[in-house]
N, C-alpha and C positions, 0 to 999 in steps of 0.2 A: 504494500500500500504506500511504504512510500517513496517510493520509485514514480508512482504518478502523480503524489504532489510537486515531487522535483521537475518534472516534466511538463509542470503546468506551472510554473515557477516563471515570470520573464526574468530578465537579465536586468539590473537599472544601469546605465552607462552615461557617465559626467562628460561634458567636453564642455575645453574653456572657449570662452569668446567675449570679446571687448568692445560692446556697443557702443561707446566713446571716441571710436574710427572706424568712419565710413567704412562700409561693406565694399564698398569697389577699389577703396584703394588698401585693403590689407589682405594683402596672401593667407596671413592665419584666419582671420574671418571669412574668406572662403572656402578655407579647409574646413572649418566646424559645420560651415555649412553643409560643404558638400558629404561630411562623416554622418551626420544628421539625417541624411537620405538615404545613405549605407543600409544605418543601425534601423532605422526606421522599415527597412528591407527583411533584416533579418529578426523582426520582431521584439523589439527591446524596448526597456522605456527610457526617453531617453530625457536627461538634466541636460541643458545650456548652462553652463557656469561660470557668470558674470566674475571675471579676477579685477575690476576697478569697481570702486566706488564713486559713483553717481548715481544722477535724477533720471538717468537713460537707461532703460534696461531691453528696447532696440530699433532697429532702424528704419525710419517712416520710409523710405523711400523701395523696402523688398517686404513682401508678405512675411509675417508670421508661420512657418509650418503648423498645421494643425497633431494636436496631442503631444506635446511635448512639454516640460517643465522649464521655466526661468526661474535661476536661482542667483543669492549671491555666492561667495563663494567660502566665507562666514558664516552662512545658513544652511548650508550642502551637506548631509550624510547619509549613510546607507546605501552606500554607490558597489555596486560590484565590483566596476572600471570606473580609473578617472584616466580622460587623455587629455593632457598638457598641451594644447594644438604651440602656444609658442615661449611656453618653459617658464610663464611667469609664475604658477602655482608656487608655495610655498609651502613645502612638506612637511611643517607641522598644523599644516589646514587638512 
């Protein structure tokens, strides 16, 4: 029996990203992006996790995916995975 709770278990998966620059001009904000699409693929749930602190938490000018979590990064836990899209996380978070 539980072998089919684990199976029906999703995955939660952190990926950072920094809505305080523009989505078009940062390589790491479109790598969370595009990992967002991935994970979202392979059925997980997935955190956005906001590594600044601001009033922005993202960016008017690209949709929202639907079902996904914005977090900060001081409010974030229970993550299965975190991925560090560009190494600012700091690993006593």
């Amino acid at each position: 029996m539980s072998d089919n709770i684990c199976k029906n278990t999703r995955k939660k998966v952190g990926i950072t990203y920094n809505p305080t620059i523009p989505l078009f001009y940062s390589g790491a904000n479109q790598t969370a992006i595009l990992l967002v699409e991935l994970f979202k693929e392979l059925n997980y749930d997935i955190t956005l996790v906001n590594t600044k602190v601001s009033d922005s938490d993202w960016w008017s000018d690209y949709p929202k995916p639907e079902n996904i979590t914005l977090s900060s990064i001081y409010q974030t836990k229970d993550l299965d995975l975190l991925i560090d899209v560009d190494g600012q996380a700091n690993e006593e978070y």
